[in-house]
Structures are given as structure tokens and as C-alpha cells.
C-alpha positions as CSV (number, residue, x, y, z in Angstrom):
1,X,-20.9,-30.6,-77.6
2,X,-19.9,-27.2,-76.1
3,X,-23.3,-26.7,-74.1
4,X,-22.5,-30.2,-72.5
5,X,-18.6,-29.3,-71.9
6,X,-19.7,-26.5,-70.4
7,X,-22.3,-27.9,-68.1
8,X,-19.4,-30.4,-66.6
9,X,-16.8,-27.3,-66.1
10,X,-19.7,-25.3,-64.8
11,X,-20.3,-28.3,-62.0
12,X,-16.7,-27.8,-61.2
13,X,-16.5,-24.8,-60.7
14,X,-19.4,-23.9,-58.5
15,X,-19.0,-27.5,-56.4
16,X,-16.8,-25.8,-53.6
17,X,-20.3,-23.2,-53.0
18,X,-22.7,-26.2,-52.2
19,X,-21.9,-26.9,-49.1
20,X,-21.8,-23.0,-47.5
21,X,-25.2,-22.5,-49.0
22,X,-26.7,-26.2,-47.1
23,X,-25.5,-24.7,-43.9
24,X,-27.5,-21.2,-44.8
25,X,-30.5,-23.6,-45.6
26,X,-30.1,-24.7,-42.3
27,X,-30.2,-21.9,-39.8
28,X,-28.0,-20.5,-37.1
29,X,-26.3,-23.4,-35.0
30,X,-26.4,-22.4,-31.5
31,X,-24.5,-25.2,-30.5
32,X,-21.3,-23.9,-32.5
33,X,-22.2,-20.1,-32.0
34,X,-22.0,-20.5,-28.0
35,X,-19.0,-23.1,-27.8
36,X,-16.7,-22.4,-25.3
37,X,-12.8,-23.3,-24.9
38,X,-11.9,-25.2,-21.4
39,X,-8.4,-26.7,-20.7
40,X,-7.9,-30.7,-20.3
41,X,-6.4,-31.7,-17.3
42,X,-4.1,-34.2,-16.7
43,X,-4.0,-36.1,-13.3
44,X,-0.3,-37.1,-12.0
45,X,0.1,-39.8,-9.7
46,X,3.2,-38.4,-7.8
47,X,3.8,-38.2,-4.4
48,X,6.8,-35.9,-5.0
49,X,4.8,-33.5,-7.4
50,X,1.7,-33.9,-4.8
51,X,3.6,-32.9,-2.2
52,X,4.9,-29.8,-3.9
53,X,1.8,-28.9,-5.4
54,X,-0.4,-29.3,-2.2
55,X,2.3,-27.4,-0.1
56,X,1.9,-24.3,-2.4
57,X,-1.6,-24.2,-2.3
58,X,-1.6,-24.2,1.7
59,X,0.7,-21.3,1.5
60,X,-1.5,-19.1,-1.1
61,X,-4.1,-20.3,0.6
62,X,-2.6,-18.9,5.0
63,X,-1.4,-16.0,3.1
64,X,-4.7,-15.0,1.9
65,X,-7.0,-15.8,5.0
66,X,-4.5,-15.0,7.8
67,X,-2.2,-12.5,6.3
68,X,-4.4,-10.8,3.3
69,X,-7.7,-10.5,5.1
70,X,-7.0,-11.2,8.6
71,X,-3.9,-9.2,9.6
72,X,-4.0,-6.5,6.5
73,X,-7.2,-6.3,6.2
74,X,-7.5,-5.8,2.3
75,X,-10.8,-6.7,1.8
76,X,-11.9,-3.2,3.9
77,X,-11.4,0.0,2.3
78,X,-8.9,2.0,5.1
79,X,-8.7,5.7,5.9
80,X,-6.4,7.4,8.5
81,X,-8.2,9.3,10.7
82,X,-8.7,12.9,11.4
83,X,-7.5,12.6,15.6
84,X,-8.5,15.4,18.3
85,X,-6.9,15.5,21.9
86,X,-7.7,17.7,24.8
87,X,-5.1,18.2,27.6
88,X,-5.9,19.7,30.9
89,X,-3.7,20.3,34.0
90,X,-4.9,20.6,37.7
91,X,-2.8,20.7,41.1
92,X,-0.7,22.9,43.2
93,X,3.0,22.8,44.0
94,X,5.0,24.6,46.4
95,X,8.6,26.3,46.5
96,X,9.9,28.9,49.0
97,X,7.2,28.8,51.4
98,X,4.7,30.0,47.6
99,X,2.1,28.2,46.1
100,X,2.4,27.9,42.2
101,X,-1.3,26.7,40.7
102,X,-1.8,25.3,37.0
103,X,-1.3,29.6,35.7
104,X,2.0,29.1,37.2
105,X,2.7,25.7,36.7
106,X,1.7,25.5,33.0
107,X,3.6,27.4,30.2
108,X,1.7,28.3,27.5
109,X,-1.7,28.1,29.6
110,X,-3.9,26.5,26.6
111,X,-2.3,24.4,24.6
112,X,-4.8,21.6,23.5
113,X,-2.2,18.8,22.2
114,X,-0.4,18.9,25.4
115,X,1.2,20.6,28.2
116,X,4.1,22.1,29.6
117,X,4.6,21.2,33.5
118,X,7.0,23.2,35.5
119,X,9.3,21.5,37.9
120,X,12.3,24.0,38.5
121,X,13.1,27.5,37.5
122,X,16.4,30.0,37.3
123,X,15.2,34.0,37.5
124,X,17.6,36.3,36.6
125,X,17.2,40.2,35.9
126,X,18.5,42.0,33.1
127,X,19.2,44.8,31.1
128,X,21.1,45.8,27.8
129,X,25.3,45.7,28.0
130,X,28.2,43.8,26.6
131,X,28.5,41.1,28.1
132,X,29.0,37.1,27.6
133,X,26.4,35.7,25.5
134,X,25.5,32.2,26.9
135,X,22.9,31.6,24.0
136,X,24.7,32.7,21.5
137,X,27.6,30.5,20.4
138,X,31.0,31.3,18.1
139,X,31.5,32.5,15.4
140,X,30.1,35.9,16.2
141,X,29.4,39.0,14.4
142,X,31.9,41.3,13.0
143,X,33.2,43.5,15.6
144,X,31.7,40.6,18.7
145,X,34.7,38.5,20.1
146,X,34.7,35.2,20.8
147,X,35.3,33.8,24.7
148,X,34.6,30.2,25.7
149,X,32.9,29.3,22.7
150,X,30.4,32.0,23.2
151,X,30.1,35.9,22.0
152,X,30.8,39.0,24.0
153,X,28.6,41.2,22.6
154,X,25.5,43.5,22.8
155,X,23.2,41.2,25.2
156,X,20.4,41.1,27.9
157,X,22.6,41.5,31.1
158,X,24.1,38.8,32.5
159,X,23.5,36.5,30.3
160,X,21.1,33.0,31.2
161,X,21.3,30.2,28.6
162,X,22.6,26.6,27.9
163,X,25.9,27.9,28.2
164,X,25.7,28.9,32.0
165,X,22.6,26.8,33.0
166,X,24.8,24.7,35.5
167,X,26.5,27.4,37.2
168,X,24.3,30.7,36.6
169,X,25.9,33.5,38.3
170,X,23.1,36.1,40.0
171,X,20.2,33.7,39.7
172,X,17.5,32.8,41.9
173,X,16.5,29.3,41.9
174,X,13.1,27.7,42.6
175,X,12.8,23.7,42.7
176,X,8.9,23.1,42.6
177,X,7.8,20.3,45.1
178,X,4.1,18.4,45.4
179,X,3.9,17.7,42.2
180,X,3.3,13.8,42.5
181,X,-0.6,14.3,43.3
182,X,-1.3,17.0,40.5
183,X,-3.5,15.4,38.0
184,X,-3.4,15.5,34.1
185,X,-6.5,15.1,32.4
186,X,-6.5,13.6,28.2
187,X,-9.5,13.6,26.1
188,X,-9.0,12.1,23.1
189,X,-11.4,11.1,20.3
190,X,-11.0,10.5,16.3
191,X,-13.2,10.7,13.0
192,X,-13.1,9.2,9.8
193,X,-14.7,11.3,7.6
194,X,-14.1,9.4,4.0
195,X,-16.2,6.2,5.0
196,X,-18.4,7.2,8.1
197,X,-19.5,10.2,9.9
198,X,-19.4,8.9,13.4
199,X,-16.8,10.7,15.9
200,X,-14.8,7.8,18.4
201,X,-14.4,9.1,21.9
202,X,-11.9,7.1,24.2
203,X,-14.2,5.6,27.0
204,X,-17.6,6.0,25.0
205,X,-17.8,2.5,23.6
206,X,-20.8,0.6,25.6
207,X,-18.1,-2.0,26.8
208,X,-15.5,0.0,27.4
209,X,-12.8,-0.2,30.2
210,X,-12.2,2.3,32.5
211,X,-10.3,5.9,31.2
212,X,-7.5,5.7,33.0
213,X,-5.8,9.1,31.4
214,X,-9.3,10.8,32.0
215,X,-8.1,11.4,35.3
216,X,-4.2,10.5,36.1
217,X,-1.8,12.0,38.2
218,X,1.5,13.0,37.1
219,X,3.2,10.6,39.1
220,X,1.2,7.5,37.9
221,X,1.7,9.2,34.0
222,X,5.4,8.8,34.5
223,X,5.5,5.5,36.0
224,X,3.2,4.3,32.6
225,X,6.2,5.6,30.5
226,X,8.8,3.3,28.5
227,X,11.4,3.2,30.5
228,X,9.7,4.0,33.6
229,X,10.1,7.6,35.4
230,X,10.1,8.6,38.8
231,X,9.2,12.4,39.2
232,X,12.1,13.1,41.6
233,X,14.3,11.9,38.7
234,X,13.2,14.8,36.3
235,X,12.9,17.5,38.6
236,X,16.4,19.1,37.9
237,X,16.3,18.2,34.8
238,X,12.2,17.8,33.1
239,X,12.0,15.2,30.3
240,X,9.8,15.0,27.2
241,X,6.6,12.7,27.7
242,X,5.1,11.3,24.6
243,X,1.0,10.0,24.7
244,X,-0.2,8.4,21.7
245,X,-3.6,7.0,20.9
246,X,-3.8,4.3,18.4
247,X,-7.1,3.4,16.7
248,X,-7.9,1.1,14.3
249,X,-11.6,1.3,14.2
250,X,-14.7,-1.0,12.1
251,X,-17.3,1.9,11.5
252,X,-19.6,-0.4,11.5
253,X,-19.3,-1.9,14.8
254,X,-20.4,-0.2,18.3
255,X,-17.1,-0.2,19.7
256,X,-13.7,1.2,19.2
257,X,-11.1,1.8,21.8
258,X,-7.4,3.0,21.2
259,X,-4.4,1.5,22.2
260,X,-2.6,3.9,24.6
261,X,1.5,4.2,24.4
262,X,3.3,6.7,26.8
263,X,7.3,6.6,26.1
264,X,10.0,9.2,27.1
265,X,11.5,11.0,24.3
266,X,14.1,13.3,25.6
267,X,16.4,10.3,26.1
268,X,17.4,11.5,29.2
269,X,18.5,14.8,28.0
270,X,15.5,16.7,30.1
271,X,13.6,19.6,28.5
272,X,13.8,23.5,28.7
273,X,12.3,26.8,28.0
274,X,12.2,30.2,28.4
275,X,9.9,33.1,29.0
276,X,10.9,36.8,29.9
277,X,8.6,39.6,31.3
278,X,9.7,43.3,30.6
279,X,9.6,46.3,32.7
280,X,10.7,49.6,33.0
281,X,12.8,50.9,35.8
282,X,14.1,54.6,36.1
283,X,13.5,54.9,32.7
284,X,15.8,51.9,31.6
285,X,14.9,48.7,29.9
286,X,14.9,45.8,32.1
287,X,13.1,42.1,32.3
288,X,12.6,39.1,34.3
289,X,14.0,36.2,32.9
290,X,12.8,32.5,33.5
291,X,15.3,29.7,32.5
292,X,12.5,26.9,33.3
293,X,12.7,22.8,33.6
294,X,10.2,20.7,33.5
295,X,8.1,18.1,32.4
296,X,7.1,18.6,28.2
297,X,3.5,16.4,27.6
298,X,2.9,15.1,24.3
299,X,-0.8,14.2,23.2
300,X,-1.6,12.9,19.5
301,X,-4.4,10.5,18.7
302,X,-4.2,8.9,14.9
303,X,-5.6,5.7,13.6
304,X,-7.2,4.1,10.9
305,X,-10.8,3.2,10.0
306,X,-12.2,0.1,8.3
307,X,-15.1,-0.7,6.4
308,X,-15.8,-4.1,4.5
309,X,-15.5,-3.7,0.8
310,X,-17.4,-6.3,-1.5
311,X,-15.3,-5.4,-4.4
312,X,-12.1,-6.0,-2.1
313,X,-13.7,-9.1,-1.0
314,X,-13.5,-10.3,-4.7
315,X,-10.3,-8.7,-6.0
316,X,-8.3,-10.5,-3.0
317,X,-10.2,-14.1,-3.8
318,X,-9.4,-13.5,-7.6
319,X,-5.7,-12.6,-6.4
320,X,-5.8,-16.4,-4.5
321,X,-6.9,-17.6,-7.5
322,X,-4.6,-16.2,-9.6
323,X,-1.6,-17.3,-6.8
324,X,-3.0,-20.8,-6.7
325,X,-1.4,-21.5,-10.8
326,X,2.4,-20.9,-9.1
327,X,1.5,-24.6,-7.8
328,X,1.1,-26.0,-10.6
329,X,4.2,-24.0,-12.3
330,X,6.1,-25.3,-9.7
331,X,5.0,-28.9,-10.5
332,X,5.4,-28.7,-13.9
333,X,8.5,-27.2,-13.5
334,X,10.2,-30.4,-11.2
335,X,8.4,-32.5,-13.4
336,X,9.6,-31.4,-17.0
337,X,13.3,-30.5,-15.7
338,X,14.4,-31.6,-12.7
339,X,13.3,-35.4,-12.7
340,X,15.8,-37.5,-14.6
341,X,15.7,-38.4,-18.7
342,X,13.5,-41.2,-18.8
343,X,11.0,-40.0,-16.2
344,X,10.8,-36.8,-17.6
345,X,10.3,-38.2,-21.4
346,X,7.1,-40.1,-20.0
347,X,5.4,-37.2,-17.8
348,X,6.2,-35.3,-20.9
349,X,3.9,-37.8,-23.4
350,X,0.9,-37.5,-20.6
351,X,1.6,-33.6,-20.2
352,X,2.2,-32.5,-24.0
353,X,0.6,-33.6,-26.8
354,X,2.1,-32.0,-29.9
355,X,0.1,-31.1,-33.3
356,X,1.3,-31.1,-36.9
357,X,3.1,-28.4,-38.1
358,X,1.3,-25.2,-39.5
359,X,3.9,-23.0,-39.5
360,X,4.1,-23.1,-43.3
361,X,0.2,-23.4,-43.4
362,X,-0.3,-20.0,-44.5
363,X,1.9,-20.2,-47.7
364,X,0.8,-23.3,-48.8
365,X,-3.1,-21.5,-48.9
366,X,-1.3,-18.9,-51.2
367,X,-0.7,-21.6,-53.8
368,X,-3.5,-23.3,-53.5
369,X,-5.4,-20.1,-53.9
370,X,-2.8,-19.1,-57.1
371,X,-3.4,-22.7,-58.4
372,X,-7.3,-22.4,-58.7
373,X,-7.2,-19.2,-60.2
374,X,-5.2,-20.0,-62.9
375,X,-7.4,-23.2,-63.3
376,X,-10.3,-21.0,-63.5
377,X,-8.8,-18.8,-65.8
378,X,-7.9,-22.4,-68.3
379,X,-11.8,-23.4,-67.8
380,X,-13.0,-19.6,-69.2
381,X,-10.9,-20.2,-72.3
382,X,-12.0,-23.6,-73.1
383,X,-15.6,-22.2,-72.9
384,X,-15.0,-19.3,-74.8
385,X,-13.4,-21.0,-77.6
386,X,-16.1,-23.4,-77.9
387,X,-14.0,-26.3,-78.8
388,X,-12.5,-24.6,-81.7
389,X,-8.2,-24.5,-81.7
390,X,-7.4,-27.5,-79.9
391,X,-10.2,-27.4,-77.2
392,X,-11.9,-30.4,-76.0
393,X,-10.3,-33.9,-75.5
394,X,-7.2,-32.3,-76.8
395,X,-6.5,-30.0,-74.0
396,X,-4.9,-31.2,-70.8
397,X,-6.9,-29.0,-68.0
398,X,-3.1,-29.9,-65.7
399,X,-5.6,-31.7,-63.1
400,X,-4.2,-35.1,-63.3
401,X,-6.1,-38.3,-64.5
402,X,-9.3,-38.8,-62.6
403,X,-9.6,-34.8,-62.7
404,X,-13.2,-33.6,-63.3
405,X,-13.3,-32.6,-66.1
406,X,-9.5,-33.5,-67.1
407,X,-8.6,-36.3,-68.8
408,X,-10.1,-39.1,-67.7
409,X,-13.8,-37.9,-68.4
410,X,-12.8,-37.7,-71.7
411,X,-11.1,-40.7,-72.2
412,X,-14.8,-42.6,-70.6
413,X,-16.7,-40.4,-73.0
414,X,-14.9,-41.6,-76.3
415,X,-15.7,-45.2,-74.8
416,X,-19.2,-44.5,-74.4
């Protein structure tokens, strides 16, 4: 009697392990082991969501194409460029019945990113005194005192500055004339060492236009300007001439030819410098000096450089991609809370579709669990005791009638 009790509790017991060890028998199931998840669409016949939704996507869509890849360029790695310019001045002008050349005309001589070009000049000579400091404005020094807004003080003899530059008293003035035909010669050229090792020259490319700045004369240089210049203009006053050369170069292509901009950047307040040379007279200190106007060149070439990028070829069509859901956020959006009550309850039966709810799912395995172990722990003592103290049909195993093993087994046993 015990053997057989214990044979039918046994069966029990172990019935929950059958199935586990069929599917072992079985083998790996490829079919469950590579399952993917995918997401069920839901097609809305709408013209008002349609139109919304279709209108999104053609503006992810022209941003991308024309704006991402077409005007930025983000699917080409960039580089600014490492630009080189070359300036050279040639022509003669005349003042006084002298001829000035480009060691006369040009202050420094060699300056490669532009050029100075004289157009008039004050010569004073001086020595050390007390005098009226024209380029050096109040407040002054302890024991300097302060006329006109400018320092009497310990000075080059008399003085020749900003302050005195419209009347200077003593000084020999030269206006430089025959300029107009003097030319101005710009070389310009630009690397991108980072993504190629090719140096651009402006007027290299095969199909290149003409260099127009290769050879230019300083009249047709200041007409080119923004706003317009004419040299007789400047000539009292000089002006600062800016040249800029743009690139934006593929480094795979043949070709690349900068965009030129010349713009005046003095606005209209003229340029100025000075030089002095020193001598000695009699034993005293003395120097020549040069209050000089005149026309201040500007040369810079910069740019970038472009190549095509197959990794930002696929970040920018994963970024479309990514853009393409606001269309159907938008949608949704309209559909689930802007459209009135009852239309909103019916997109929301075809859009949703709600499961039971698990959300006490994980306590309700705790007592199940807690449930089966004291059931196992009520089987082991019915065994043990082998029948003896109330074991057998007398004990209620708590699984209900029809239980295995419970109450109802026993009941058909006694019948049998």
C-alpha cells in the first residue's frame, strides 16, 4: 500500500519535468533560437493624417539631399586649408619733377601677404627738444604739460603726427602721380594637408579662366573693390584694400578655382604710416621723418577641402532614417489628440491593442512557487510516515477534489 501511494505522489511530483526533457530529446530548434521581433503596421485611410505624414517626409527627405549633402556637404570629411599668397609690386610714379620706383613706392619692400603702395608723403626734419607732442595725447607724464590735448614734452623736433597731419608746420610735401598704370601682381595657391597632398594654384586648373590678379593694375584693383574706388579719391588720403581667396576644393577632382573678393576696409578713414631715417649733423642727433599715405593691400587665401566619406555617406542616410519617424509622431499625435472623441476612440482600437494586466504577475509566481513547496514538503511526510498516524485516505493533501493524488483518487480506489 505505501509502495503504490508512493508511486502515485512520485508521478506528481516529477510530471512538471516531462515536458523540458521531450524538448532536450528533441534538439536545438533553430526556428525559435533565430526569431526575430518586427513591428505590425497599421494602415490609416486619412487624407488629413496622409497629408501630414507625406508632408514630413518630403521635408526630411529636401533637407537631407539639398541641404545635408548638397549645400553642407556632410557626407565629405572637411578640412580648412593651409593658404599661401605672393604679392608683388611693379611701376613708377612721379612727384617734383623725381621718379619714385617700387624701393620707393613700397614700404616694407618684401612683405609676401601684401603690400604697402605710397601715394603721398609729409618730410619733416628733426632733432631732440621740448616741444608739442602731436603723437602723444593727454594725460602726460609727471612733470609734461598738457596743450590742445597733446603733451609738451621731451620730443623729436617739431613734432609730425595725427595731431598736426592737416596743417604740419615745416613740412615738405610730395603727392605721388602715375600711379593708375603700376601693376600689382597676386599669387595665391592653398593645400590641404589632412586629406590630400596636392597644392591648388589659382589659374593651374586645366579649365581655368583667365588670372586676372596675376597681372592687374592698381587702378583696375580699385575699381574691383566693394564700394568701388577711384585712385584720385585715395591719393590724400590711402585706404585699406582687402583680397581674399576663397576655396572650397574636391581633392579628388582636377579642378579647383577660388572665388576672389576685393572690399575696402578703411571705411573711408584712409591709411597711414611712418618711417624715419637718422643722421648725424655737427655732432647732433637728427632724422628724416616720413608721415606717408597710401594705399594698404591685403592678400589672404583660406578655404576648405572635401573628400567623399562612405561612413558619412551612411551616418547622414541613418540620420534620414531616423528623422523620417517625426512623421509618423506627428500623425499619431493629430490622430490620438487632436481629432474629436468618437474619432479618436476608433483610430485608437485600430492603433492600440491592449494586453492583460501583468503588473501583479510577478507576485502571484511567488505564491505559486510558496504553494508547491509546502505541497512538496505534505507529500515527503506522507511517504515517510508510510501510512502510519493518519496517513492515507485520511489526509487531505489541500489540493481540492479531482487533485492527483488528493481526495478524489482515494475516494475511486475504495470503490474499486
Amino acid at each position: 500500500m505505501a509502495s503504490q501511494q508512493e508511486s502515485e505522489l512520485q508521478q506528481f511530483v516529477d510530471e512538471e519535468d516531462e515536458e523540458p526533457e521531450v524538448a532536450k530529446a528533441k534538439g536545438t530548434d533553430w526556428d525559435q533560437t533565430c526569431a526575430y521581433l518586427t513591428f505590425k503596421v497599421v494602415r490609416i485611410r486619412d487624407r488629413n493624417l496622409g497629408f501630414l505624414y507625406w508632408f514630413i517626409v518630403a521635408l526630411v527627405l529636401l533637407y537631407i539631399i539639398i541641404f545635408a549633402l548638397g549645400m553642407e556637404g556632410r557626407h565629405q570629411y572637411q578640412e580648412p586649408g593651409v593658404g599661401t599668397v605672393i604679392t608683388r609690386f611693379k611701376g613708377k610714379g612721379f612727384a617734383d619733377g623725381k621718379a619714385f620706383d617700387s624701393a620707393d613706392l613700397r614700404y616694407p619692400e618684401v612683405e609676401p601677404y601684401g603690400a604697402f603702395i605710397l601715394t603721398k608723403q609729409l618730410m619733416i626734419q628733426q632733432q631732440i627738444a621740448s616741444c608739442i607732442d602731436y603723437e602723444n595725447p593727454c594725460p602726460c607724464r609727471e612733470g609734461a604739460t598738457c596743450i590742445d590735448g597733446f603733451c609738451q614734452d621731451q620730443a623729436w623736433c617739431p613734432s609730425l603726427g595725427e595731431g598736426n597731419m592737416d596743417n604740419p608746420q615745416g613740412a615738405a610735401m610730395q603727392v605721388i602721380t602715375g600711379l593708375a598704370n603700376t601693376i600689382v601682381e597676386i599669387h595665391s595657391g592653398i593645400a590641404f594637408p589632412g586629406i590630400g597632398n596636392y597644392f591648388w594654384v589659382t589659374g593651374a586648373s586645366p579649365n581655368a579662366p583667365h588670372n586676372v590678379f596675376r597681372n592687374i593694375t592698381l587702378e583696375d584693383l580699385l575699381a574691383r573693390s566693394d564700394p568701388p574706388t577711384k585712385l584720385d579719391e585715395i591719393i590724400d588720403t590711402g585706404a585699406l584694400i582687402g583680397v581674399s581667396f576663397f576655396w572650397s576644393c574636391d581633392v579628388l577632382a582636377d579642378e579647383c578655382e577660388p572665388q576672389a573678393v576685393v572690399k575696402r576696409l578703411d571705411n573711408g578713414k584712409g591709411f597711414i604710416q611712418k618711417r624715419a631715417f637718422h643722421k648725424t649733423i655737427g655732432g647732433v642727433d637728427k632724422r628724416d621723418a616720413f608721415l606717408m599715405y597710401g594705399i594698404r593691400i591685403l592678400v589672404d587665401s583660406s578655404g576648405l577641402g572635401r573628400k567623399i566619406s562612405f561612413v558619412l555617406i551612411m551616418i547622414q542616410v541613418g540620420s534620414g532614417l531616423a528623422l523620417l519617424r517625426t512623421a509618423s509622431m506627428a500623425s499619431d499625435f493629430m490622430m490620438l489628440k487632436l481629432y474629436p472623441k468618437v474619432r479618436r476612440d476608433a483610430y485608437y482600437k485600430c492603433k492600440v491593442e491592449e494586453t492583460e494586466d501583468y503588473s501583479d504577475l510577478q507576485d502571484r509566481i511567488n505564491l505559486i512557487a510558496a504553494q508547491k513547496h509546502e505541497t512538496h514538503a505534505l507529500l515527503e511526510k506522507v511517504v515517510n510516515q508510510g501510512g502510519r498516524g493518519g496517513a492515507g485516505a485520511g489526509v487531505s493533501l489541500g489540493l481540492g477534489p479531482g487533485g492527483r493524488g488528493g481526495m478524489a483518487s482515494t475516494i475511486l480506489r475504495g470503490r474499486s
